[in-house]
N, C-alpha and C positions, 0 to 999 in steps of 0.2 A: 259341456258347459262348465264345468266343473275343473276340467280343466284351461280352461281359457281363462276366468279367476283369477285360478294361481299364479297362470302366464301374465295378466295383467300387475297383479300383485308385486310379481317378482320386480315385471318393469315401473311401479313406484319406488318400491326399495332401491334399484339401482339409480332412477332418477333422484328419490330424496338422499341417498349416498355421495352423488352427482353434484347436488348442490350444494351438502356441508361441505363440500371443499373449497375454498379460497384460497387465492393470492393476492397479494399486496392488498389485506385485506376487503377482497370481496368478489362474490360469490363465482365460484370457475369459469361459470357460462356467460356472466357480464363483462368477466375479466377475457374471455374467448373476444366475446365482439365487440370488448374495445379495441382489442388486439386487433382483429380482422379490420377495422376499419385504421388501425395507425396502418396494420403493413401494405393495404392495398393503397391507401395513400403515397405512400414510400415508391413503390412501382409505378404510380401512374405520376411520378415526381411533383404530387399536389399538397404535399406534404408544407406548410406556413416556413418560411423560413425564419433564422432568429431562435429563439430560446423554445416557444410554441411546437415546432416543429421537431427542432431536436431532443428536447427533454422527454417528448412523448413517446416516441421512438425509441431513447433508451431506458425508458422507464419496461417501456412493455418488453423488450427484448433484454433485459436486463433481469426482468422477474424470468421470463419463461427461462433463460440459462440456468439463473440462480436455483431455482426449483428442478430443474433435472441435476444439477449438481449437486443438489443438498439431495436426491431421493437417488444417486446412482451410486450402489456400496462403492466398491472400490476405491471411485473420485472421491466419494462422501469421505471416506477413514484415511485414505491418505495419498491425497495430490492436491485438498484443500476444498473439496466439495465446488459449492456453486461459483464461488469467487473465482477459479480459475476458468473455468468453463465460460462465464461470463468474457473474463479477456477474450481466451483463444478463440474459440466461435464467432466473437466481431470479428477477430481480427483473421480470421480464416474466409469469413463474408466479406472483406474488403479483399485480402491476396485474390480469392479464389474470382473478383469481381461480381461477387452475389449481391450487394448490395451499391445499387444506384451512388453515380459520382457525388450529383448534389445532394444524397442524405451526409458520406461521406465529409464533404464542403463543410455543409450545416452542422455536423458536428466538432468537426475539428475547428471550427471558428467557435463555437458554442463554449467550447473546453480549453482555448487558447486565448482567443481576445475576447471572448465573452466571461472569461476569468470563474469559469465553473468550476475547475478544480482548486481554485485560491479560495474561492469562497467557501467550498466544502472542508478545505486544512484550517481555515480559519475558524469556522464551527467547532470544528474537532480538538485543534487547540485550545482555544478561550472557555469551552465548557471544561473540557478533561483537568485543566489544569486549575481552574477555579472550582470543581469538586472534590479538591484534595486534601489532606490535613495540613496547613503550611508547615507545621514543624516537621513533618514526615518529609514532605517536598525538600525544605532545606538539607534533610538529612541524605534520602537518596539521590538529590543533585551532586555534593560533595563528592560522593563515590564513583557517579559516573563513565566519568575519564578511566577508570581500573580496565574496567571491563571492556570501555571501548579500545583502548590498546592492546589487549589482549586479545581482540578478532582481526585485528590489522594484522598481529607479530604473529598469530594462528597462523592465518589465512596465508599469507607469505611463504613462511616457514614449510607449510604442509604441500602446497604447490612446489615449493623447490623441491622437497621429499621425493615426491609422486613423479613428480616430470624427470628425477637423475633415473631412478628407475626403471622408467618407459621408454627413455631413450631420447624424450624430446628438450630441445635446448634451455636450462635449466632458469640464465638470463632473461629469455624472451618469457617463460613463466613468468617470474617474477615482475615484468616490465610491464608486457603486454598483456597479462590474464589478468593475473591477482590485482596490481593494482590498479585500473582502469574499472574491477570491477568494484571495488571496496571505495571509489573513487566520488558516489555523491550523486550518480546519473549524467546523465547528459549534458544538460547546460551546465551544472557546476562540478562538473567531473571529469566526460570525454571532454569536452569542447574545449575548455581552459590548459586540459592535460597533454589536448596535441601540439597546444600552442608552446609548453613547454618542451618535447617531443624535438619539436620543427626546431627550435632555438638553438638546444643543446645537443642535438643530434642529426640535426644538416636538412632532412626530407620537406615536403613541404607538407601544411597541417592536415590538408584531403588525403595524403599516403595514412598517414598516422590515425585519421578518423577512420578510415576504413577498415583498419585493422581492429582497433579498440570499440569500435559498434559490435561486431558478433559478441564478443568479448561479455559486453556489458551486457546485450540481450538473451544469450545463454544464463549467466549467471539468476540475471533477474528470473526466469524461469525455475531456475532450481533451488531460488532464495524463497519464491511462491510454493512450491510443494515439500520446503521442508517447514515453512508456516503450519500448513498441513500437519504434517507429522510431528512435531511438538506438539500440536492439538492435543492429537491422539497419546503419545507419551505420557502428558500432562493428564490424561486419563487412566492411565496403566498405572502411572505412580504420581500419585497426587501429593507427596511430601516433598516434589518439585517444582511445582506450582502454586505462585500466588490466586490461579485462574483471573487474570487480568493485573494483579497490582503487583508490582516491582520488589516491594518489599512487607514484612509485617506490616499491620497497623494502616497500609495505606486502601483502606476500604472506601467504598463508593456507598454513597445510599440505595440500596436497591430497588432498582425502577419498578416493583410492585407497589410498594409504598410512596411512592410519589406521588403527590398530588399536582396536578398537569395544571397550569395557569397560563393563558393567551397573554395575559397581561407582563408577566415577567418573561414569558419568550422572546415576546414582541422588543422587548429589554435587554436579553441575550443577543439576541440578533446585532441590536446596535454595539453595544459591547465588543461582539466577533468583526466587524466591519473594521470599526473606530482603531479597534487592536492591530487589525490589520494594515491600514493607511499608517499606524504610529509605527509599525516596523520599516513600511517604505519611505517615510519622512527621516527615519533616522538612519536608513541606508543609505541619505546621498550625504552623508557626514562619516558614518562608523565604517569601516571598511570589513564589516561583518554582513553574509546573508540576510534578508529580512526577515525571513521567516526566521532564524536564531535572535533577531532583535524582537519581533515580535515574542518569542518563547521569554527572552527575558523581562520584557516590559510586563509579560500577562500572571508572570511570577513573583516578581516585586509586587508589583496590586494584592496578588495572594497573600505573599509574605508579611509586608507592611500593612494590611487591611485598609487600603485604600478604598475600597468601594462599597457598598452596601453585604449586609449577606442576603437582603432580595436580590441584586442584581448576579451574583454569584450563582442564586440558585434558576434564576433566569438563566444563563448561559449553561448551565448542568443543562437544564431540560431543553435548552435549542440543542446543545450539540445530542441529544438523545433522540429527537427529532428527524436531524438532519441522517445518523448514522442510520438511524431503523429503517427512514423510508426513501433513501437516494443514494447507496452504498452501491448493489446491483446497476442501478443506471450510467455511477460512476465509471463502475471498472469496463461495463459496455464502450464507457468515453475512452476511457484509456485501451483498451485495445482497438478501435479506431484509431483516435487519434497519438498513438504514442509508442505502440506495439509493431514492428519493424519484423515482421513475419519471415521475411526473405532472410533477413541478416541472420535469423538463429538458424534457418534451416541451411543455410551456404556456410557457416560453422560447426556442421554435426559432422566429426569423424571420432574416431575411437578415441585417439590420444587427446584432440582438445576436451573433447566431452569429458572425461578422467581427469584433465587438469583443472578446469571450471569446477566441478563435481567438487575434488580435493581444495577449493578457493573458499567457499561456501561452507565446506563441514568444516573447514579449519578456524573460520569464522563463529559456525557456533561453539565449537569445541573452546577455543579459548576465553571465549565471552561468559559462556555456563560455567567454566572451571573458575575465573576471577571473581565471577560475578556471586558464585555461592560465595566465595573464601570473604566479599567484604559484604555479607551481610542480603545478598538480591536472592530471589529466587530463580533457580537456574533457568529454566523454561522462559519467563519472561526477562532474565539476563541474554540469551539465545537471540529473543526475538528482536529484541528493541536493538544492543549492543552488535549484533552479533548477524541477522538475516536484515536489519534497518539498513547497517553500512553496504551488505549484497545487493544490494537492488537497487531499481533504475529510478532512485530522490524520491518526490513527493508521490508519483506516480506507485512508485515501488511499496511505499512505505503504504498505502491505502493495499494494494492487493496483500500485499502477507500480514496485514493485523486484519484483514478481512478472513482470510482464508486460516487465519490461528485465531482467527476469534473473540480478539481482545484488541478491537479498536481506541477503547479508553489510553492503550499506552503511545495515542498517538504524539502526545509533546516529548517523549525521552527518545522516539523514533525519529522524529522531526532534527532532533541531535544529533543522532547517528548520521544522518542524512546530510545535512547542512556543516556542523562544526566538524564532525568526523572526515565529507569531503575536504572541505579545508584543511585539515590535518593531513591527508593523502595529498594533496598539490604539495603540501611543502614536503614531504616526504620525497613526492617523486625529482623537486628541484636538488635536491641535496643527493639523492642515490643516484639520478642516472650518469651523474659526473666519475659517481665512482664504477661505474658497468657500464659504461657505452664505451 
């Protein structure tokens, strides 16, 4: 009797153990069968289409990654924990055909023409950059430009290094690795860059894009697990780290001290939209990225104190909102919809691996070294200057401030991404005249 008790005993303890756990705030076993009820939906393709259907989907498969990423050491300390795990997993459930065509469909429209990731960088800009000090803002804008040519002239540099070396053609490094990958992503990086390619060097732009996809989807890979590993560095030596902010002085209010308000979210929200349409209204005039117009539109408002400091602090706590509890469903999007499984693994051989590898460190290496000498914090010089230009644009720039943990720097990534690509196209117009 006596011992049957115990045995009961024990089985409350493990069930009341059982149920302090939670994800995505709440309680394991509700978050089980919500789960159970999105994926059995998914398989018997009953899944709602539209936003309903997809968001549900990658909310729940978004948390379960995120959570064995964040609780599996290895990934956890350094390949970037849940964030990565989140991509590859979709996007192994899509190669490997694990996951139904029309969930696939419904997400990749959900993420593309249902503008789920614009909405998500527009959250993320418009708060980050209106929780800032604007004088600090002014000051670390100025400097910018150092660091980001110094992971460009890195990144270059150290690939030519590595590839006379190895043995492999020192050109085609330079041409086809580094720059393609330092180059802004896909739409405003390959795609534009074969079109240069084709022009000044004969082939037609599908030769060119074929080559420059591995390229870029390798890199993007190893721009995410050195996210990661700055993490962790930025732990080991913390006199290299601002732990999110770029430079001195540029502190955030800390989200314990926040007092949460529907009413000013509800405020932010508009703000991040509005900002967003004002970058696309002034892209069919400026012949600049919108998302670079939107970064400057949302930085003048800061600077000049155009807008209230309620609505300021509205947009802080949406984009806090937005990053805590749709971050994981995100990266789920992007490795469905954006993660090209095939292309990295039909580019794995020793030599390209070591010359990507070498594109990537030379990146951070030049970004951290300029980036301390004018004043940034190396680890966040690294990330924004330095792993933002490696990786695959907006797509890119969510997984490694996800996976390095300091999504606040997503406007100086957003840079990297966008002005930094455009700096690479013009680059590649002027070099390849002189090497091809």
């Amino acid at each position: 009797m006596q011992r049957m008790e115990q045995g009961n005993l024990s089985g409350h303890l493990s069930w009341d153990r059982l149920k302090g756990l939670a994800i995505y705030g709440i309680p394991l076993p509700l978050f089980a069968l919500f789960s159970l009820l999105a994926i059995v939906a998914m398989y018997l393709n009953l899944l709602p289409s539209g936003m309903i259907g997809a968001l549900l989907i990658m909310i729940v498969l978004g948390e379960w990654f995120g959570w064995i990423g964040d609780h599996t050491p290895v990934i956890r300390s350094f390949l970037g924990g849940g964030a990565i795990v989140a991509i590859f997993a979709s996007a192994v459930m899509v190669y490997g055909g694990w996951m139904p065509e029309e969930t696939v469909t419904s997400i990749t429209q959900f993420m593309k023409s249902g503008g789920f990731l614009d909405f998500y960088i527009a959250a993320l800009i418009t708060g980050s950059i209106l929780g800032m000090d604007s004088r600090l803002l002014v000051k670390a804008g100025a400097r910018y430009a150092f660091p980001l040519l110094a992971a460009v002239l890195g990144s270059i540099v150290l690939a030519c290094v590595v590839a006379f070396f190895i043995g492999f053609d020192v050109k085609e490094a330079a041409l086809v690795v580094a720059m393609p990958i330092m180059g802004g992503g896909m739409g405003a990086g390959a795609v534009p860059m074969s079109q240069i390619y084709s022009e000044l060097m004969g082939r037609s732009p599908e030769y060119y894009l074929s080559i420059l996809v591995p390229a870029l989807a390798l890199g993007n890979v190893f721009a995410i697990i050195f996210g990661g590993l700055l993490d962790r560095i930025g732990k080991r030596f913390p006199n290299w780290t601002g732990n999110g902010q770029l430079m001195k002085g540029m502190e955030y209010q800390e989200a314990e001290k926040i007092r949460l308000d529907m009413t000013l979210m509800g405020g932010g929200l508009l703000a991040a939209l509005s900002f967003f349409v004002l970058g696309q209204v002034l892209g069919q005039w400026v012949p600049i990225h919108p998302y670079a117009l939107m970064i400057l539109a949302v930085a003048a408002a800061k600077i000049f104190r155009l807008i209230p400091a309620t609505l300021e602090e509205g947009a802080s706590q949406w984009y806090r909102f937005v990053a805590k509890n749709w971050t994981f469903a995100l990266l789920v999007g992007i490795g469905v919809a954006y993660t090209d499984l095939e292309a990295v693994l039909q580019a794995i051989n020793v030599e390209y691996v070591l010359i990507v590898f070498s594109v990537v460190l030379g990146a951070v290496a030049g970004s951290a070294l300029i980036g301390r000498w004018v004043g940034f914090y190396p680890i966040e010089s690294a990330i924004t200057a330095g792993l933002c230009m490696a990786n695959m644009g907006g797509t890119g720039d969510v997984a490694v401030l996800s996976a390095s943990r300091r999504m606040e720097l997503m406007p100086f990534a957003q840079i990297s991404s966008r002005l930094g690509g455009a700096l690479i196209l013009l680059l590649a117009s002027l070099i390849i005249p002189l090497l091809a």
